[in-house]
C-alpha positions in Angstrom: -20.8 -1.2 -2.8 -19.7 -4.8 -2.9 -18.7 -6.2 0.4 -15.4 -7.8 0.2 -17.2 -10.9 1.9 -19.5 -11.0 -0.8 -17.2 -12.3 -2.9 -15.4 -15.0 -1.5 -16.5 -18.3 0.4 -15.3 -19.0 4.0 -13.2 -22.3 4.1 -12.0 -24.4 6.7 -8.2 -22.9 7.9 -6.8 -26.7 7.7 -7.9 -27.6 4.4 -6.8 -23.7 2.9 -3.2 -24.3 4.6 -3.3 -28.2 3.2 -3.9 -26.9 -0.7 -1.9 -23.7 -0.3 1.3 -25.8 0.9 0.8 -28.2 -2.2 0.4 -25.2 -4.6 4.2 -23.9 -2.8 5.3 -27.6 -3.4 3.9 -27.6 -7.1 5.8 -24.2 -7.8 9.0 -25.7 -7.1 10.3 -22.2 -5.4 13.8 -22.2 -3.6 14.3 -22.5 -0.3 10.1 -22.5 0.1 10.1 -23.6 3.4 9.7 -19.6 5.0 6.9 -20.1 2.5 5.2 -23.3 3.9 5.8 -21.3 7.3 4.4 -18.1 7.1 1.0 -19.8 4.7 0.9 -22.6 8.0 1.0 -19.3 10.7 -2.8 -19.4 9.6 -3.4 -22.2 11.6 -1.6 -20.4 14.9 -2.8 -16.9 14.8 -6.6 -17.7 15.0 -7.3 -21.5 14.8 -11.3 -21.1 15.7 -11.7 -18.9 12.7 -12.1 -19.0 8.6 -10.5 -18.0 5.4 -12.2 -16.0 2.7 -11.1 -17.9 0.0 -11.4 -15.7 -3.4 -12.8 -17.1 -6.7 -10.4 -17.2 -10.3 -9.7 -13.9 -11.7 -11.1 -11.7 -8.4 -10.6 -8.0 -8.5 -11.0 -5.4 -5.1 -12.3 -2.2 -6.7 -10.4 0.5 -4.7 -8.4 -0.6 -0.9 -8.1 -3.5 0.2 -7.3 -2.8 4.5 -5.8 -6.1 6.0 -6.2 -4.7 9.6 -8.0 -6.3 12.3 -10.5 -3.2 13.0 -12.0 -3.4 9.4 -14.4 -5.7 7.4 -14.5 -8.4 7.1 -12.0 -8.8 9.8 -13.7 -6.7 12.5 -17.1 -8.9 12.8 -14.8 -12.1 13.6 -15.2 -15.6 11.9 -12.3 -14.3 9.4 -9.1 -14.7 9.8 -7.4 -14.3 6.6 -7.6 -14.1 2.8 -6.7 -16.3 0.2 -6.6 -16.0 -3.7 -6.2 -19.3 -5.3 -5.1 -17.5 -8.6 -3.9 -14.2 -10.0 -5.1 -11.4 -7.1 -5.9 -7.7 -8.0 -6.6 -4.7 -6.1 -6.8 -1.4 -8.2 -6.4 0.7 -5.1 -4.0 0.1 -2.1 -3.2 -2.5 0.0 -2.8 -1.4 3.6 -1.9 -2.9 7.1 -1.7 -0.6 9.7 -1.3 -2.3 13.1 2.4 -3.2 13.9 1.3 -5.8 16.2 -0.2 -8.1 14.1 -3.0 -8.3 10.9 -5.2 -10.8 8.6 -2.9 -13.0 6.9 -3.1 -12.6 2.6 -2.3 -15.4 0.7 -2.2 -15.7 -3.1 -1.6 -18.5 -5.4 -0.8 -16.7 -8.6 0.2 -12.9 -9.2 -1.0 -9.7 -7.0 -1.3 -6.2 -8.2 -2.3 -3.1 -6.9 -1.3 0.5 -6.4 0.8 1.4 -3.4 1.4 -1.4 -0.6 2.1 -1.2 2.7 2.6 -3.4 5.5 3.4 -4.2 9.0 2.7 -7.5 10.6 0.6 -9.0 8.4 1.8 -12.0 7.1 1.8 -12.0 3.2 2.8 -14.5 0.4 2.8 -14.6 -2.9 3.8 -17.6 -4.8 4.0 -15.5 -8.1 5.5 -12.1 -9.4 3.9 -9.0 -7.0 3.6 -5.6 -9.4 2.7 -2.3 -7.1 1.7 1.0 -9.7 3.7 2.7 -6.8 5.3 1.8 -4.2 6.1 -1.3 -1.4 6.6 -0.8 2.3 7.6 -2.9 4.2 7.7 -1.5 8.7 8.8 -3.4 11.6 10.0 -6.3 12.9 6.8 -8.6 12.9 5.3 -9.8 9.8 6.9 -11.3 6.4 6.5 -10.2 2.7 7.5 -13.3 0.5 7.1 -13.2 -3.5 8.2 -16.4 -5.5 8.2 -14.4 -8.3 9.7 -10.9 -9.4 9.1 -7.5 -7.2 8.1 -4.8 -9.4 7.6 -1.3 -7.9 8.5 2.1 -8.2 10.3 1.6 -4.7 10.3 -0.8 -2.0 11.6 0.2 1.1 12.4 -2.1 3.7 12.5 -0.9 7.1 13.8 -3.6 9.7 11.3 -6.6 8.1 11.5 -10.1 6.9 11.4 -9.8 3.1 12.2 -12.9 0.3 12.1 -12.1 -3.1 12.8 -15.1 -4.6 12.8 -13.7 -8.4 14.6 -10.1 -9.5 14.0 -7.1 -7.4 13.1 -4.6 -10.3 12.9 -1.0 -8.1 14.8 1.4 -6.6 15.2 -0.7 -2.9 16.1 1.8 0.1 16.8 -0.4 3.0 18.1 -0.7 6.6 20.8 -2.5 5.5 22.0 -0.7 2.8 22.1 2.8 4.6 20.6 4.6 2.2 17.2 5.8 3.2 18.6 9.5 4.3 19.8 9.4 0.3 16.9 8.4 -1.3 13.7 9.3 1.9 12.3 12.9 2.1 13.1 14.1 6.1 9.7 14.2 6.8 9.5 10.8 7.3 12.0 10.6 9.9 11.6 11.4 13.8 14.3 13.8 13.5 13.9 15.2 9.8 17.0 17.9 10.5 19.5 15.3 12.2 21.1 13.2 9.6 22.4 10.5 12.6 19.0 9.6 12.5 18.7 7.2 10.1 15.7 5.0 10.5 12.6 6.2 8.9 9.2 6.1 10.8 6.6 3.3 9.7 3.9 5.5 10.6 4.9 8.7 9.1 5.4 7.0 5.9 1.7 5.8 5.6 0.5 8.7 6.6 2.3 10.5 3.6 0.7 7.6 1.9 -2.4 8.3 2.6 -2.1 12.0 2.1 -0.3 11.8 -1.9 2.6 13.5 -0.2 6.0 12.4 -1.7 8.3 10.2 0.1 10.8 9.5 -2.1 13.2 12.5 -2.9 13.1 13.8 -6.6 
């Protein structure tokens, strides 16, 4: 099995935030600065460390876990990842720990199945496409796409998220007070009690995880 730090290099966290902020620049997206922002954070979270900075045309055969307990993460020296073109995982991409994660950054378009995150910090300067669907938990973390969302779903529960193309899937959010409409009760604390309106972070992964549905219908 291929080692996901098999197939990158580790690169120097100033010069990956330098060339990352002039690739934002070059795509001309609006209002980029939460961009510049949140592809800098890099430089806060874990100064002494690297990026894993991914050759053209990389693909991650099955999951791809951005959570500081896994590889290449766990073994320290590794901070975040970076994809200086289009990014593909054919599994999931997954971040757990509502706390914090490795940062993803990716220069051109990411695919993958289902996505979920929590704090990580994720940007994508072009068009994200999930086979399934995208969650988003929690108040720490950002999801920014400079391109077009496409997913079955995404749900959005209490987290910074900029789409700066078309949205194209069902959204259930916090904001719109829909998730009891559109969220199976088991993903709430209270499944029987429709006041309860906020849908667990946690319960949702792990019906993730498990192929259990989470959208009703």
């Amino acid at each position: 099995m291929t080692r996901l730090l098999d197939l990158g290099t580790l690169s120097d966290l100033q010069d990956v935030a330098a060339d990352f902020q002039r690739r934002i620049e070059a795509a001309d997206l609006a209002g980029c600065e939460p961009f510049i922002e949140w592809s800098q954070q890099i430089l806060v979270d874990h100064p002494e460390q690297k990026a894993l900075v991914l050759p053209v045309g990389t693909t991650v055969e099955g999951d791809l876990i951005l959570d500081s307990d896994c590889e290449p993460f766990a073994s320290g020296g590794v901070s975040c990842i970076v994809a200086n073109d289009d990014f593909k995982v054919t599994g999931r991409i997954l971040n757990a720990d509502p706390e914090g994660g490795p940062s993803l950054l990716v220069a051109g378009n990411l695919e993958s199945g289902d996505f979920f995150k929590a704090a990580s910090g994720i940007v994508v300067i072009g068009s994200l496409t999930a086979a399934g669907l995208v969650v988003c938990a929690g108040d720490n973390g950002a999801l920014l796409v400079g391109g077009n969302l496409y997913a079955r779903a995404l749900i959005d529960c209490d987290h910074e998220i900029i789409v700066i193309g078309d949205v194209r899937a069902t959204v259930a959010s916090d904001d719109l007070g829909n998730m009891r409409t559109l969220l199976v009760p088991e993903v709430f604390d209270e499944p029987e009690d429709p006041s309860d309106e906020w849908p667990d972070g946690d319960l949702i992964r792990e019906r993730l995880l498990e192929g259990l549905p989470i959208l009703k219908g």
